[in-house]
DSSP file (Angstrom, degrees, kcal/mol; ACC not computed):
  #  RESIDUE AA STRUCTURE BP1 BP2  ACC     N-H-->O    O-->H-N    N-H-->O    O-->H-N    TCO  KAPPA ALPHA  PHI   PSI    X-CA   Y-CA   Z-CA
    1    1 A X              0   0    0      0, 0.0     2,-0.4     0, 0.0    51,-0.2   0.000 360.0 360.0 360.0 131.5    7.5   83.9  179.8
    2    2 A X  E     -a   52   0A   0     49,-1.4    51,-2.6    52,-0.0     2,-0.6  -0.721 360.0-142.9 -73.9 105.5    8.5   87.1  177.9
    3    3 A X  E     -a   53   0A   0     -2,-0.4     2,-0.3    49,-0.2    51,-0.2  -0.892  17.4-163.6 -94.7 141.9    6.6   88.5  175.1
    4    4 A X  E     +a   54   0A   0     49,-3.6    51,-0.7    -2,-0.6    55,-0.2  -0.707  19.2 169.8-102.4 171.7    8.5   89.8  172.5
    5    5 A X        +     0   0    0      1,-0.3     2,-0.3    -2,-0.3    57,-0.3   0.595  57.5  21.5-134.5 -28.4    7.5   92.1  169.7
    6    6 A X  S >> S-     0   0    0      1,-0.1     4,-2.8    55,-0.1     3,-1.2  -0.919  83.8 -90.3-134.9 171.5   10.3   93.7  167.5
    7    7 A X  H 3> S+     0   0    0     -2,-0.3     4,-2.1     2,-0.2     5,-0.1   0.858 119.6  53.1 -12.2 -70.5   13.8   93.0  166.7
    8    8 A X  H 3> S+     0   0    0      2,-0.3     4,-1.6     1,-0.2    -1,-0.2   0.736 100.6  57.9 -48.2 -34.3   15.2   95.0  169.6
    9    9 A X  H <> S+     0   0    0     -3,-1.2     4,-1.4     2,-0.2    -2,-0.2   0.934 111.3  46.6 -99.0 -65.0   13.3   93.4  172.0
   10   10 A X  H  X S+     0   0    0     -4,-2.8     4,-0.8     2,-0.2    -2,-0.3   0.633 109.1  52.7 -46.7 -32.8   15.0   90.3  170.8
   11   11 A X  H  X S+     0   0    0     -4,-2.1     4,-1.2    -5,-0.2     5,-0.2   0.985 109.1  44.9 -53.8 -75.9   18.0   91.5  170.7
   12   12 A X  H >X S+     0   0    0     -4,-1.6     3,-4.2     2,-0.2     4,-0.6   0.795 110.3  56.8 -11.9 -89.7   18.1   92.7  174.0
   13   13 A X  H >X S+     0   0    0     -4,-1.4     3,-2.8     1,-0.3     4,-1.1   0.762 110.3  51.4 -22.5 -89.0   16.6   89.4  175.4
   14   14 A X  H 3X S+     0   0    0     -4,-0.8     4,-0.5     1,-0.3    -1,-0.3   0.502 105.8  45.4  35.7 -82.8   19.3   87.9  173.8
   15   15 A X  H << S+     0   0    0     -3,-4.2    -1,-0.3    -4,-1.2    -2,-0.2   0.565 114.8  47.7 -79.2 -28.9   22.1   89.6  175.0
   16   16 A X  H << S+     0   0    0     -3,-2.8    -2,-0.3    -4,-0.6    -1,-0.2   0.704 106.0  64.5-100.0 -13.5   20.9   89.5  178.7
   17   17 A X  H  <  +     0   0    0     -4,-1.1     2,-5.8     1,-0.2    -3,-0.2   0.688  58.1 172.0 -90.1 -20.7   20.1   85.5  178.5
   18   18 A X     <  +     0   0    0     -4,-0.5    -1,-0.2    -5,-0.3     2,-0.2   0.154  53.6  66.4  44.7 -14.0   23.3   84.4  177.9
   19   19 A X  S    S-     0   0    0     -2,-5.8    66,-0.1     1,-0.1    -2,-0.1  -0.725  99.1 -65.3-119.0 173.0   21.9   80.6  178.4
   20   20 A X        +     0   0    0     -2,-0.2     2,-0.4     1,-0.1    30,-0.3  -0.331  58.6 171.6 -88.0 177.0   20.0   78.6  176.7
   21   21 A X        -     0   0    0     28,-0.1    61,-1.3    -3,-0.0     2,-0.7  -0.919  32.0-110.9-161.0 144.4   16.1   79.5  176.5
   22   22 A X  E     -bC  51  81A   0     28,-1.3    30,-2.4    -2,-0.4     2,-0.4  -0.663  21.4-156.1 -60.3  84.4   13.0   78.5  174.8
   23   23 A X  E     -bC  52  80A   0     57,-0.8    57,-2.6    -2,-0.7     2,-0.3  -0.951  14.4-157.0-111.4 149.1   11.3   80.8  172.1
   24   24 A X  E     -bC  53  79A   0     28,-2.1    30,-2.8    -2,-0.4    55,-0.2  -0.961  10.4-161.5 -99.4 100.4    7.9   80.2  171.9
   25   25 A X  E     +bC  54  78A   0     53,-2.8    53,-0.9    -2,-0.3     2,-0.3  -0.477  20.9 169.0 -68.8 154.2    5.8   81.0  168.8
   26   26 A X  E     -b   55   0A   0     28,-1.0    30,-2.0    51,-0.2     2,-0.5  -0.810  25.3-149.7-174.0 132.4    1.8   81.2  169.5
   27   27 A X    >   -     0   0    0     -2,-0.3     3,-1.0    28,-0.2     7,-0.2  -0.935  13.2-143.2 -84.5 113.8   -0.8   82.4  167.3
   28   28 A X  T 3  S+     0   0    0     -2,-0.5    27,-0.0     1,-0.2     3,-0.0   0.442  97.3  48.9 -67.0  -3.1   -3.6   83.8  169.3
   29   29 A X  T 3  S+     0   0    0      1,-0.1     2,-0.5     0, 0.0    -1,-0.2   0.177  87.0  99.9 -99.4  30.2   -6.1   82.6  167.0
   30   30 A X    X>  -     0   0    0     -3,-1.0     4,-2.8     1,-0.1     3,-1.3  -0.831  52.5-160.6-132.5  60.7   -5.0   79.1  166.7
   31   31 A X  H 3> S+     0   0    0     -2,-0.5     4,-1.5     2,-0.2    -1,-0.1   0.749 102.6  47.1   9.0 -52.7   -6.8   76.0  168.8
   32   32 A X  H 34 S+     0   0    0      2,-0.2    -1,-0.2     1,-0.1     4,-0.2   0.810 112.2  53.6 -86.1 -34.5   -3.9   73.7  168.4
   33   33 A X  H X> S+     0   0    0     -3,-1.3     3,-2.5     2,-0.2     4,-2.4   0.968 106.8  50.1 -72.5 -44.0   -1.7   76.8  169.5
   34   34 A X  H 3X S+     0   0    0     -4,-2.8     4,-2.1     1,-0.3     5,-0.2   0.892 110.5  52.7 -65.0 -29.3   -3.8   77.5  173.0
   35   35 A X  H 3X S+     0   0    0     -4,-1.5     4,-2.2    -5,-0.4    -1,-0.3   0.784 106.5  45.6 -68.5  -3.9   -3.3   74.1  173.7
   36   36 A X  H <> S+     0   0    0     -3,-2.5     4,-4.3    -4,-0.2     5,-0.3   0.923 110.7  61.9 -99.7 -53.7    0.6   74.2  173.2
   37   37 A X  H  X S+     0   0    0     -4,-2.4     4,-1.5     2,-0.3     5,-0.4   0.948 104.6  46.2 -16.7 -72.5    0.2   77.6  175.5
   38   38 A X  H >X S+     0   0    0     -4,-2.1     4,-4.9    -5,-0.3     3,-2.3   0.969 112.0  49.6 -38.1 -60.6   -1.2   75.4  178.3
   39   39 A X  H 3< S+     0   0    0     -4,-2.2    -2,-0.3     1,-0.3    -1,-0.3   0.785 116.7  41.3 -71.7 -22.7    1.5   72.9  177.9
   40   40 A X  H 3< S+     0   0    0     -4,-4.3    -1,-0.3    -3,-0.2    -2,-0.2   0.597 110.6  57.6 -63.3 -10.2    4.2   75.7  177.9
   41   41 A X  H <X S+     0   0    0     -3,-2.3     4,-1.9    -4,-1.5    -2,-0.2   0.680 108.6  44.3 -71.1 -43.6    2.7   77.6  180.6
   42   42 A X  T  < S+     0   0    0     -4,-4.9     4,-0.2    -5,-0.4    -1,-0.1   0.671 111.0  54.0 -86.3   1.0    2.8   74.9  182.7
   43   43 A X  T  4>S+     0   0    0     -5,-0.3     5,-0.5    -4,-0.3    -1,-0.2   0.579 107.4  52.9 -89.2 -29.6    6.5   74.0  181.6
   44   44 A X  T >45S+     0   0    0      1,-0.2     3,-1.6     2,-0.1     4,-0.2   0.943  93.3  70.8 -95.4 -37.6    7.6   77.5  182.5
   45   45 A X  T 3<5S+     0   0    0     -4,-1.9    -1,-0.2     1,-0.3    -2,-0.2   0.889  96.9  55.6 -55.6 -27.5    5.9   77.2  186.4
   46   46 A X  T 3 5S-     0   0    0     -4,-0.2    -1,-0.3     1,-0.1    -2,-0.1   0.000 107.5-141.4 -95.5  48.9    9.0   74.7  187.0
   47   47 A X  T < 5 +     0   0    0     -3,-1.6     3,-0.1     1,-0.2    -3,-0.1   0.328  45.2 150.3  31.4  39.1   11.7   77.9  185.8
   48   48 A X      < -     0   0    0     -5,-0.5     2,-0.3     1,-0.3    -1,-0.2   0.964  63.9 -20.3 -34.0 -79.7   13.9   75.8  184.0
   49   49 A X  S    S-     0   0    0    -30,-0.0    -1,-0.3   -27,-0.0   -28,-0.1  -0.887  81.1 -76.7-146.6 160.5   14.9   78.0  181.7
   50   50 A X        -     0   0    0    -30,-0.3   -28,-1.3    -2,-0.3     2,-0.6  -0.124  38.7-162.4 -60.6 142.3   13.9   81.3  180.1
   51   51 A X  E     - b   0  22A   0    -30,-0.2   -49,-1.4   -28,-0.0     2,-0.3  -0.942   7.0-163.1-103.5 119.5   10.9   81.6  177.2
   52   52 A X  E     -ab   2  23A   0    -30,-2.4   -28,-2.1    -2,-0.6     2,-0.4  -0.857   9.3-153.4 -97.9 170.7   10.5   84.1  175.2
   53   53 A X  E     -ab   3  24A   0    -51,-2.6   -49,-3.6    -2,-0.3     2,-0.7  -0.952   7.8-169.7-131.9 126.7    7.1   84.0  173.6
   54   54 A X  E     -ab   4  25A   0    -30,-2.8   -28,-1.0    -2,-0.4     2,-0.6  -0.926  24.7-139.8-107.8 107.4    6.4   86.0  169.5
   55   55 A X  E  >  - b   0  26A   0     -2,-0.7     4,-3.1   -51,-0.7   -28,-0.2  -0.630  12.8-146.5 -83.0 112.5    2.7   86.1  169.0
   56   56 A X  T  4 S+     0   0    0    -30,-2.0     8,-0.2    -2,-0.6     7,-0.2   0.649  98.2  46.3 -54.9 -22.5    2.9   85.1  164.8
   57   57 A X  T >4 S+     0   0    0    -31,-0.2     3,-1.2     2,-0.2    -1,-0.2   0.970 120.0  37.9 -83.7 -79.4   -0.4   87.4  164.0
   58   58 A X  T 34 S+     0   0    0      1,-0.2     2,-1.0     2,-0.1     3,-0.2   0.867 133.9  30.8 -36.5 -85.3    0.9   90.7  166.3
   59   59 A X  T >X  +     0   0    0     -4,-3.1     4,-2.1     1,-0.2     3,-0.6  -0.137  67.1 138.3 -81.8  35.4    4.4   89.9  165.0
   60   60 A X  H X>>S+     0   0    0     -3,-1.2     4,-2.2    -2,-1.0     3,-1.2   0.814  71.8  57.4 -41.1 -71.8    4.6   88.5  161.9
   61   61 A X  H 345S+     0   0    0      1,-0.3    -1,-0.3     2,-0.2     4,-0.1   0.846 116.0  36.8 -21.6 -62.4    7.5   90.4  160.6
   62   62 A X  H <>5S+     0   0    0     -3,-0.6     4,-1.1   -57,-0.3    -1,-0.3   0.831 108.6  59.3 -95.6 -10.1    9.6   89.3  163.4
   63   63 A X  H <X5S+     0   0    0     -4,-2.1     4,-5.1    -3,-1.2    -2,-0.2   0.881 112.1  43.3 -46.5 -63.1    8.4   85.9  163.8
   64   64 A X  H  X5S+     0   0    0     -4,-2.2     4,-0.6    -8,-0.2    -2,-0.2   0.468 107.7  56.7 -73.7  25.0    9.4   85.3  160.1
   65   65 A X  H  ><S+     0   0    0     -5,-0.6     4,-3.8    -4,-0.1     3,-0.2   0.851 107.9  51.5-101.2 -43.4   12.8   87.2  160.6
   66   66 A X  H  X S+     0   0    0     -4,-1.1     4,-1.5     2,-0.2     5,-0.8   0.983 110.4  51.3 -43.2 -63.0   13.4   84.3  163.7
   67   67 A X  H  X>S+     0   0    0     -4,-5.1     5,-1.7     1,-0.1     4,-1.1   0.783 114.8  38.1 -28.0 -59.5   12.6   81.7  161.1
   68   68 A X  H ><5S+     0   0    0     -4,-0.6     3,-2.2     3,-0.2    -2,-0.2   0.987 122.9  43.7 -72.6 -92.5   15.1   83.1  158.6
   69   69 A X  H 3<5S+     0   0    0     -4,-3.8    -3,-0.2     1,-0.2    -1,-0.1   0.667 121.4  39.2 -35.1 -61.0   17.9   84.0  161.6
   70   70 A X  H 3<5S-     0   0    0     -4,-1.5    17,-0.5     1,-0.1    -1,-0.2   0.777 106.3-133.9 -46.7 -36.7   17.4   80.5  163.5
   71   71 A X  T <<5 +     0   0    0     -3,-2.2     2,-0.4    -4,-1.1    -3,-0.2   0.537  65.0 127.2  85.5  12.0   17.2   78.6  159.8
   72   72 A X      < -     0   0    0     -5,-1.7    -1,-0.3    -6,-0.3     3,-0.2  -0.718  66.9 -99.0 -97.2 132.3   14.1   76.7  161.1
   73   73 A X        -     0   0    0     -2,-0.4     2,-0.2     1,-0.1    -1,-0.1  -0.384  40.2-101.7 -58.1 131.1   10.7   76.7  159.0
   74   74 A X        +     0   0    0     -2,-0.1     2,-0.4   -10,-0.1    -1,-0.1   0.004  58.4 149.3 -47.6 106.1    8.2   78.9  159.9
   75   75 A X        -     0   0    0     -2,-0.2     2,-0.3    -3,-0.2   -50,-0.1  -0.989  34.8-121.7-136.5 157.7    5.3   77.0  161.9
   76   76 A X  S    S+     0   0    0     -2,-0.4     2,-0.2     1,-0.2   -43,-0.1  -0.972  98.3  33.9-134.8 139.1    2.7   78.0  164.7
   77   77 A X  S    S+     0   0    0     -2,-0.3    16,-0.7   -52,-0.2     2,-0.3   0.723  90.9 138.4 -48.3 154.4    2.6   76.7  167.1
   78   78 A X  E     -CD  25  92A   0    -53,-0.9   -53,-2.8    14,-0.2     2,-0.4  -0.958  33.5-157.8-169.7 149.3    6.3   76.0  167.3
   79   79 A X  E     -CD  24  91A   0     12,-5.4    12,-2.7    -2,-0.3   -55,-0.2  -0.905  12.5-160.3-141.4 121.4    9.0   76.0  170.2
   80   80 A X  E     -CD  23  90A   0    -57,-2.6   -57,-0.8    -2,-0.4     2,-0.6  -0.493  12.6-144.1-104.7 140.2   12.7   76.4  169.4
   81   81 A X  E     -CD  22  89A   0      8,-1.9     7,-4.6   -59,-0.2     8,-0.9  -0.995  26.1-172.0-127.8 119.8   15.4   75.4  171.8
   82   82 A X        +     0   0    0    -61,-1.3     6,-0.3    -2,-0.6     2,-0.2  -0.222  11.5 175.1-116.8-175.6   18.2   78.0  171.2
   83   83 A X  S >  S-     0   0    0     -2,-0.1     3,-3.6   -63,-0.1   -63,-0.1  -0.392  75.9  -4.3-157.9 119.2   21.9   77.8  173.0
   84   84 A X  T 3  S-     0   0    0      1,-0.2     3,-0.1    -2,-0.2   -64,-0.0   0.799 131.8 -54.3  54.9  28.3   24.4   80.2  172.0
   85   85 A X  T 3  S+     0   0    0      1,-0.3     2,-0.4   -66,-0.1    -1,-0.2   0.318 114.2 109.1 103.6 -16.0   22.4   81.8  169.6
   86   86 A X  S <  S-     0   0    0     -3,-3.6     2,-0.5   -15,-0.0    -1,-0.3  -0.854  72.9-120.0-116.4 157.4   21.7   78.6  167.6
   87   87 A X        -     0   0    0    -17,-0.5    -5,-0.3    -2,-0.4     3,-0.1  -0.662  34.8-179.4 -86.9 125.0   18.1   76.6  167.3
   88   88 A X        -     0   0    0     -7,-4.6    -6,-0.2    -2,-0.5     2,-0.1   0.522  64.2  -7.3-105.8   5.1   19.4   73.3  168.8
   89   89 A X  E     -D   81   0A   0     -8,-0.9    -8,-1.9     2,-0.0     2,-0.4  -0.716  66.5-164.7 169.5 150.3   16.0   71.5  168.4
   90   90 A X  E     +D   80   0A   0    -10,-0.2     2,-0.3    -2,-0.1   -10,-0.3  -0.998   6.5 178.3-143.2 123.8   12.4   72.5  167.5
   91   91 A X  E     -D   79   0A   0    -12,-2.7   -12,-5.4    -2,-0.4     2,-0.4  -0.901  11.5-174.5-124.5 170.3    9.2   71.1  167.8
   92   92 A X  E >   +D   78   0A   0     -2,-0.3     3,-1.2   -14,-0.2   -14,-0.2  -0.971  40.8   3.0-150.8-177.0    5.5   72.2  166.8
   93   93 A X  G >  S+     0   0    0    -16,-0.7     3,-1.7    -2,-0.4   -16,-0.1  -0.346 120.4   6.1  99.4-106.3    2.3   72.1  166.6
   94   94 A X  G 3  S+     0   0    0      1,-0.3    -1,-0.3    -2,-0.1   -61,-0.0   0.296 124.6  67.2 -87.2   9.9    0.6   68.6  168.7
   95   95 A X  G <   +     0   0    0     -3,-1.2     2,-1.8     1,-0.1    -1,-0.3   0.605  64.8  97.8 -98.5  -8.1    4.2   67.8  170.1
   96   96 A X    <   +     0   0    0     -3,-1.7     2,-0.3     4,-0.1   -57,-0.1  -0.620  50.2 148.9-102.1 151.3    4.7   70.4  172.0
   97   97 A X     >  -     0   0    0     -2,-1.8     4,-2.1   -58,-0.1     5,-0.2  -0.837  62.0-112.5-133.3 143.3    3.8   68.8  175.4
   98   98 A X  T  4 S+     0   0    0     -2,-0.3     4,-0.3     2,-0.1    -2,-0.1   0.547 124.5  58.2 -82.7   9.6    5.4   69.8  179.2
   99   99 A X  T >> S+     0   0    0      3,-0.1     3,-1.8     2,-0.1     4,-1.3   0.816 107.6  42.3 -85.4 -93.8    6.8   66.1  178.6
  100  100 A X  H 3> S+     0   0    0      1,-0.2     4,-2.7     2,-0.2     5,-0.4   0.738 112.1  50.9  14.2 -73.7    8.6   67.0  175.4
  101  101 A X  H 3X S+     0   0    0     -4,-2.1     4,-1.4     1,-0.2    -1,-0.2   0.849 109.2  53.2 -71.9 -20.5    9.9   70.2  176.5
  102  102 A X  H <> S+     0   0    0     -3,-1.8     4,-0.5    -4,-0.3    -2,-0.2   0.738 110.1  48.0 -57.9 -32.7   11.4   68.4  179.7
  103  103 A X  H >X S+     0   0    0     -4,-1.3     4,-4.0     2,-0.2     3,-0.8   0.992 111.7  47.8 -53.0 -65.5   13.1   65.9  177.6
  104  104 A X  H 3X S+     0   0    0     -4,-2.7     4,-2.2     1,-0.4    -2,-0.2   0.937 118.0  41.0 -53.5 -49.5   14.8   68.5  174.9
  105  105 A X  H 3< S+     0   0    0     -4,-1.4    -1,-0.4    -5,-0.4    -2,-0.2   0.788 115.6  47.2 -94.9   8.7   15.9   70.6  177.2
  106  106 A X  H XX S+     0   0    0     -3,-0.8     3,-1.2    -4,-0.5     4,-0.9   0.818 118.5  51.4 -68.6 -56.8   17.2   67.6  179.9
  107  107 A X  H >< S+     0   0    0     -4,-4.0     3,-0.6     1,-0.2    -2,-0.2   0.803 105.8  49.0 -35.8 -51.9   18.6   66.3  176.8
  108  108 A X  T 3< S+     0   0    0     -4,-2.2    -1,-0.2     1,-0.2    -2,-0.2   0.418 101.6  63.9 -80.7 -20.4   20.2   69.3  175.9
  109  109 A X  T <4        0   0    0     -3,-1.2    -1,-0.2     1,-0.2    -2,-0.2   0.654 360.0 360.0-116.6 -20.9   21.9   69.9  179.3
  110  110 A X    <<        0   0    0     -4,-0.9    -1,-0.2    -3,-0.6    -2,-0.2   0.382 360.0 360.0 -95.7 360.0   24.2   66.7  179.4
C-alpha cells in the first residue's frame, strides 16, 4: 500500500499504474476506519492489485479533489476501485471487508 499526499504524487501513481488499483481513503482518527485498514491490509498481503492509500485528516485537500475527479461522494472510510482512470465501484465505511474487496475486484476482472 502507497500513501499518497498531494496531487503529484497522484499523478505520478497514476501514470506508472497503468492497471487497475485500489485507492484507499482512511482517516487516522476514525474506529470504523482502523477497522477497514485491517481488512485492507490484509487484502493487500495477497498483491492483487495496487492501493494507494490518502489519509482524509493529513490530506484533506486532495482527498476532496479525488472525490470531485473520480465523481464519487466524499466518505471515510471508503475504497474506490479505479480502471483506466475511472471509479468503477466504491464502497465504505462497515463494507469494506477482505471478502468485499475480493469480490469487486474478481468481478471486475471478467
Amino acid at each position: 500500500m502507497i500513501t499518497i499526499v498531494t496531487e503529484e504524487e497522484w499523478q505520478m501513481q497514476v501514470n506508472q499504474l497503468q492497471k487497475p488499483f485500489l485507492l484507499f481513503k482512511h482517516s487516522t482518527t476514525c474506529p470504523i476506519s482502523a477497522g477497514a485498514y485491517r481488512e485492507i491490509t490484509r487484502y493487500d498481503a495477497k498483491g492483487e492489485i495496487p492501493i494507494l492509500m490518502v489519509k482524509v485528516i493529513e490530506s484533506r485537500p486532495l482527498s476532496l479533489k479525488l472525490a470531485d475527479v473520480l465523481g464519487v461522494s466524499h466518505a471515510s472510510p471508503q475504497v474506490v476501485l479505479i480502471d483506466d482512470g475511472v471509479a468503477v465501484w466504491m464502497t465504505s465505511h462497515g463494507q469494506i471487508t477482505e471478502q468485499n474487496l475480493m469480490k469487486a475486484v474478481a468481478a471486475h476482472r471478467h
